[in-house]
NUZADREN-662077 format. One line per field, with one value per atom (N, C-alpha, C): x, y, z; atom name; residue number from 1. Coordinates in steps of 0.02 Angstrom, whole numbers, m for minus. Example, Ala and Ser with C-alpha at 12.3 -4.5 7.8 and 13.67 -1.06 7.14 Angstrom:
2
X = [660|615|660|642|684|645]
Y = [m284|m225|m165|m112|m53|2]
Z = [390|390|390|354|357|394]
atomo = [N|CA|C|N|CA|C]
num = [1|1|1|2|2|2]
! end
This chain:
158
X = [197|199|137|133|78|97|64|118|71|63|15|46|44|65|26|28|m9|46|6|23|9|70|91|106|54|79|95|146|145|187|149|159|154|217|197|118|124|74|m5|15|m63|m107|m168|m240|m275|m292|m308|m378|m419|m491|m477|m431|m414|m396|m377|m364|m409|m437|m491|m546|m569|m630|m598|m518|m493|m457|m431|m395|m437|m390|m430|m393|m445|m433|m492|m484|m511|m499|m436|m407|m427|m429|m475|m423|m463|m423|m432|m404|m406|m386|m341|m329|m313|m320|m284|m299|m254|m261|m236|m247|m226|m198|m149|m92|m111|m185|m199|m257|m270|m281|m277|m295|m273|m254|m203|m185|m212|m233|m283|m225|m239|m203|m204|m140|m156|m197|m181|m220|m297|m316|m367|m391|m399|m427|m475|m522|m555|m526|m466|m415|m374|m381|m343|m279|m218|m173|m152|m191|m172|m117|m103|m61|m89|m64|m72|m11|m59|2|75|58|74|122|69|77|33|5|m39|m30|m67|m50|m122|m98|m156|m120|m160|m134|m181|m181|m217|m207|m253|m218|m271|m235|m289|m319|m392|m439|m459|m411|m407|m377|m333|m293|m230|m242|m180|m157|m104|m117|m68|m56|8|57|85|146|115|60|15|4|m18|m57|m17|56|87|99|109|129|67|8|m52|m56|m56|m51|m10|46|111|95|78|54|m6|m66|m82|m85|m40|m1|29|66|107|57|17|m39|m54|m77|m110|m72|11|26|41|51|91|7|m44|m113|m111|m91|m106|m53|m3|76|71|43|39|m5|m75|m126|m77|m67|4|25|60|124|109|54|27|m30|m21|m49|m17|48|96|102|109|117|189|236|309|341|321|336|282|300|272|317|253|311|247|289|253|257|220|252|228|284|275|269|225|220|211|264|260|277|216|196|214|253|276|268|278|284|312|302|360|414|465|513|538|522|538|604|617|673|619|632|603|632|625|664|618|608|553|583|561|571|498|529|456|444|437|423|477|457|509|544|600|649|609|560|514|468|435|413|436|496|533|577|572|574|540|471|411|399|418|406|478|502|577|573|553|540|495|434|410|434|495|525|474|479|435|491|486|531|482|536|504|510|486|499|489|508|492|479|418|418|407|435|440|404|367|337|316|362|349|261|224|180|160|121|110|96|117|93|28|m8|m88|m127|m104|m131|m119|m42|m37|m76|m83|m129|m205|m227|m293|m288|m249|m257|m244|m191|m175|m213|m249|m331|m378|m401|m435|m416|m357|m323|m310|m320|m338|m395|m435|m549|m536|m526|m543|m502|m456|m413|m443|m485|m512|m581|m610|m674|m669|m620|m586|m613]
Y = [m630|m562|m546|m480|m473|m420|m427|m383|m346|m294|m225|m201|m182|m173|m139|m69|m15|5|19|14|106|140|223|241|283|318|395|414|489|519|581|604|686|730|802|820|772|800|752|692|644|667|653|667|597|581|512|514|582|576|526|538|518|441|417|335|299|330|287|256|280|226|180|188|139|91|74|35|m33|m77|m144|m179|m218|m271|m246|m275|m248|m220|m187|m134|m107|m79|m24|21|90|161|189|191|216|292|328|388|413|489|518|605|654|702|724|775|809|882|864|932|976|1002|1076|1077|1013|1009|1038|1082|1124|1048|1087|1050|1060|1025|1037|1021|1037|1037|977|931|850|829|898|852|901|963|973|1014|952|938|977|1028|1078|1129|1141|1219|1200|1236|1264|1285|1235|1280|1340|1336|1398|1378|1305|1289|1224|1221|1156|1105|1038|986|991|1012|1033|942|890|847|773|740|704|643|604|548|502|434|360|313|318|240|180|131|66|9|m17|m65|m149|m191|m251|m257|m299|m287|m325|m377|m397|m368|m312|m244|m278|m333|m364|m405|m485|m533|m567|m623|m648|m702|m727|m766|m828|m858|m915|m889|m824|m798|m745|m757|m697|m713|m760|m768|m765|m792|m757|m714|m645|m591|m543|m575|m534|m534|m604|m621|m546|m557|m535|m432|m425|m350|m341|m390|m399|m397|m446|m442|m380|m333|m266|m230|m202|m195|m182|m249|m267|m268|m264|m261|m168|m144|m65|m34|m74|m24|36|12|47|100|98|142|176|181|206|252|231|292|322|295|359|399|399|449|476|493|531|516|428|424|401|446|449|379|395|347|302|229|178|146|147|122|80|6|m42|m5|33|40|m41|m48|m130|m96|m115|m110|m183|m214|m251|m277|m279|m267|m347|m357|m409|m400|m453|m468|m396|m355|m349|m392|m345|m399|m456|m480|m519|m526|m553|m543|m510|m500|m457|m491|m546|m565|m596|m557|m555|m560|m594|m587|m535|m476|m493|m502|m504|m549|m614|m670|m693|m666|m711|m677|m673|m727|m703|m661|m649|m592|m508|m517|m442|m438|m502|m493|m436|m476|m411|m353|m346|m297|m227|m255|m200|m195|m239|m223|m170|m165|m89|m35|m33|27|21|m33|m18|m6|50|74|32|17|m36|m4|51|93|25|33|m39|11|m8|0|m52|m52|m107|m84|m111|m80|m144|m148|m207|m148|m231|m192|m248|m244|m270|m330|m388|m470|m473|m454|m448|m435|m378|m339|m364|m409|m419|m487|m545|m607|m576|m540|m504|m496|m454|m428|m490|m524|m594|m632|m664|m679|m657|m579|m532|m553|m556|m568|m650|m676|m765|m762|m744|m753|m713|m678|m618|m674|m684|m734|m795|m831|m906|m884|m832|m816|m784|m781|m773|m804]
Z = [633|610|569|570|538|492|420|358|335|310|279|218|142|102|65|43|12|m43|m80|m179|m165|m177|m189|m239|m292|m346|m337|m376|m346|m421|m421|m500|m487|m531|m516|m547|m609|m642|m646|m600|m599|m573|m613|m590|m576|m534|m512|m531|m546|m567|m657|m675|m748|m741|m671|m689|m650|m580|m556|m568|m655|m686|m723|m726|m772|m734|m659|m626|m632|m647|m657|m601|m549|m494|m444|m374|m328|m277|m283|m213|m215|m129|m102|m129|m140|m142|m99|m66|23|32|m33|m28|m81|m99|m170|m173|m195|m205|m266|m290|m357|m340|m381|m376|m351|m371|m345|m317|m259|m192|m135|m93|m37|33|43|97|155|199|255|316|360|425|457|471|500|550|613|640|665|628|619|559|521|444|413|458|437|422|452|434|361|326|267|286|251|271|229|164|105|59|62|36|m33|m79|m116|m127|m160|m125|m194|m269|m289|m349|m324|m351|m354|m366|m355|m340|m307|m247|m256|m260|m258|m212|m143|m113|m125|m158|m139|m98|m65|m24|m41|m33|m51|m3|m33|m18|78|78|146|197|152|214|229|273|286|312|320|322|376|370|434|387|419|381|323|382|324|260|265|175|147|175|132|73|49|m29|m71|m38|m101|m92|m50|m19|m64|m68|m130|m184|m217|m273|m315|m254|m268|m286|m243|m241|m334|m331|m400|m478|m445|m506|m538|m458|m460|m505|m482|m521|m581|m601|m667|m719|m697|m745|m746|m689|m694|m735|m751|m753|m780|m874|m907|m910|m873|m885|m829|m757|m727|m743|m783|m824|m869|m923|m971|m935|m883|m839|m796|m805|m787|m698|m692|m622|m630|m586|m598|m546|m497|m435|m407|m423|m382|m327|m262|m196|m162|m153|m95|m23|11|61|125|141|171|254|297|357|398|452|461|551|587|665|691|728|767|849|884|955|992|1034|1074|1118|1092|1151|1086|1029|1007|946|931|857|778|759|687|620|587|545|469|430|371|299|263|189|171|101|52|m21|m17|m86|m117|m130|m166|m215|m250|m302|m367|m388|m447|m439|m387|m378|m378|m350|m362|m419|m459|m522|m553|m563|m578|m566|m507|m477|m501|m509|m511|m606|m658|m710|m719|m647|m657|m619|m612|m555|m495|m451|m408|m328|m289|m217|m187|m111|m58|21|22|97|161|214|233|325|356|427|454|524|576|623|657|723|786|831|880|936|933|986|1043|1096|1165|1117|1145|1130|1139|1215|1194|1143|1105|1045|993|977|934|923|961|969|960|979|953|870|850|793|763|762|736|718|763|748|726|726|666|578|592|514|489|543|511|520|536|523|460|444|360|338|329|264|261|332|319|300|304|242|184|169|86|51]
atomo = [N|CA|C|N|CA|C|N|CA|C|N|CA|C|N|CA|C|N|CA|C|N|CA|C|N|CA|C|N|CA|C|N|CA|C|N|CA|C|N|CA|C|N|CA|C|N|CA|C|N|CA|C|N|CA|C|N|CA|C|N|CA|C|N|CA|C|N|CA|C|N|CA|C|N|CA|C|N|CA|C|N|CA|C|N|CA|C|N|CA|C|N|CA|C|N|CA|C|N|CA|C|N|CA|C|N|CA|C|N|CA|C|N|CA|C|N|CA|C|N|CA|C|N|CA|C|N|CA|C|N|CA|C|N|CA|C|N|CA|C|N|CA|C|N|CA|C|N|CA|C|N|CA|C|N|CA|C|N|CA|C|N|CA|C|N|CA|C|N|CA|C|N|CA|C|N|CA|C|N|CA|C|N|CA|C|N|CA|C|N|CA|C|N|CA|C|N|CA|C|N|CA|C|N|CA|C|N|CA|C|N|CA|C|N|CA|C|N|CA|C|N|CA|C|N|CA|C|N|CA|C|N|CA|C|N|CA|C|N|CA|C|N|CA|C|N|CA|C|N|CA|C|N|CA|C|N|CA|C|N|CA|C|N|CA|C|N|CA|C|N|CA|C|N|CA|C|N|CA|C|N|CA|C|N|CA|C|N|CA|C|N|CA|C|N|CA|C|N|CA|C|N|CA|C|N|CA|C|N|CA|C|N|CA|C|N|CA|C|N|CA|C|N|CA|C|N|CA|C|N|CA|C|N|CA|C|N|CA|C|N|CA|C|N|CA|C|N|CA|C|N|CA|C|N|CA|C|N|CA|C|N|CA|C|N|CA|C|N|CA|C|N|CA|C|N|CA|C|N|CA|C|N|CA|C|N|CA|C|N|CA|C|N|CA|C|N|CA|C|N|CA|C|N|CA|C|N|CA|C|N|CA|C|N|CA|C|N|CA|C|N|CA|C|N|CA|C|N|CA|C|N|CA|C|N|CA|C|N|CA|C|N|CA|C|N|CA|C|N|CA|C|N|CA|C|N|CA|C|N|CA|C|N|CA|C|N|CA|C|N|CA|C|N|CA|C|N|CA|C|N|CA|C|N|CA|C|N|CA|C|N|CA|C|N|CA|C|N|CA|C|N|CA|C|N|CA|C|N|CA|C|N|CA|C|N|CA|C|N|CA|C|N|CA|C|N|CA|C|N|CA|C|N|CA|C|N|CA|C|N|CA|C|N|CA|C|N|CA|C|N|CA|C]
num = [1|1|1|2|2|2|3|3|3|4|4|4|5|5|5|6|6|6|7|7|7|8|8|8|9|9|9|10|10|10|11|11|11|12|12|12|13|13|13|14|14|14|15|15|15|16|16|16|17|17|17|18|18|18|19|19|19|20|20|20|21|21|21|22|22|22|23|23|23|24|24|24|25|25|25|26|26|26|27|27|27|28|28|28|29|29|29|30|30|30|31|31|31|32|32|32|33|33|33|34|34|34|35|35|35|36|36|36|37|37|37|38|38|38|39|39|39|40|40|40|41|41|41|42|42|42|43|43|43|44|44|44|45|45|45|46|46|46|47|47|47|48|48|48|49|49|49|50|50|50|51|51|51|52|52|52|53|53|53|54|54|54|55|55|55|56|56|56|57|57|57|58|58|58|59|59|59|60|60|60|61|61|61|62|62|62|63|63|63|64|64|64|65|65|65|66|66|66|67|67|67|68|68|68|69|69|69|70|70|70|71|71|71|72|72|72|73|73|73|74|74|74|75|75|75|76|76|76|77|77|77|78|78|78|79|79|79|80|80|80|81|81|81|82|82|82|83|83|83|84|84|84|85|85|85|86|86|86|87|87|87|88|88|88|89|89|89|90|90|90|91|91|91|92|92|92|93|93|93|94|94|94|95|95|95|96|96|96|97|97|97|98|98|98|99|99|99|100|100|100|101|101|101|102|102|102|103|103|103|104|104|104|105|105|105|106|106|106|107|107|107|108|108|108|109|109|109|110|110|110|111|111|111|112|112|112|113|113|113|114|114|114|115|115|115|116|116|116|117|117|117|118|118|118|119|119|119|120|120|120|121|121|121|122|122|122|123|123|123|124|124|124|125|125|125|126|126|126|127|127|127|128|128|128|129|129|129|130|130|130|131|131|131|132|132|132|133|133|133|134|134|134|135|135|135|136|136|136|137|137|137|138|138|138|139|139|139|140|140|140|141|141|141|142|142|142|143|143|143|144|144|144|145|145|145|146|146|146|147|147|147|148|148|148|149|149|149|150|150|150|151|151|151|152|152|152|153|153|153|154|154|154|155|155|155|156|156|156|157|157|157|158|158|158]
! end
């Protein structure tokens, strides 16, 4: 299997310009808007819809993106770290909701059967109110043995 895990803050009132010189680690920030952001059209991003988002949003994701069964536990670990070093700058920045969203791509055709995180780990993790949205997505075995191997070369040059 192959596992993907992005760190979601979401706040009526966060301004992510106010915590992004202060986030300590090395996740990518892959996305973020502020309350009074115009919302652009999904799937053509030049149109205005005239609307704002009317709350503010930080996804991070670590820095290897994402890993397979061998490196999931430094993988978590390191999610947790992120975290539990950000919590506080977090919340006195009025970020209301933190969510792992866990994405996790297996075989087609195959059984689906995953832990995440260990029990000391979601220890940590639930001392900071952290939600665990969870997607499954089976894809062609070709693709997935491709990608599989993409993600053991990045983790064995770690």
């Amino acid at each position: 299997m192959i596992f993907k895990y992005n760190v979601c803050l979401l706040g009526d009132n966060l301004l992510p310009k106010n915590i992004i010189p202060k986030v300590q680690g090395n996740f990518i920030l892959e996305d973020y808007h502020h309350p009074d952001d115009d919302i652009m059209d999904y799937f053509k991003p030049e149109i205005n819809t005239g609307k704002k988002y009317e709350y503010g949003s930080m996804t991070f994701m670590h820095p290897l993106k994402a890993t397979n069964d061998d490196c999931l536990s430094e993988y978590e670990v390191a999610i947790v770290d992120f975290v539990e070093k950000n919590h506080t700058l977090f919340r006195e920045n009025d970020v209301e909701r933190i969510s792992i969203f866990i994405e996790i791509f297996h075989e087609a055709g195959g059984q689906c059967n995953f832990r995440i995180f260990d029990w000391l780990l979601l220890k940590r993790l639930t001392a900071c109110n952290v939600h665990f949205p969870v997607s499954v997505y089976a894809i062609e075995m070709d693709r997935f043995l491709e990608w599989e191997k993409e993600v053991q070369l990045i983790w064995e040059q770690h």
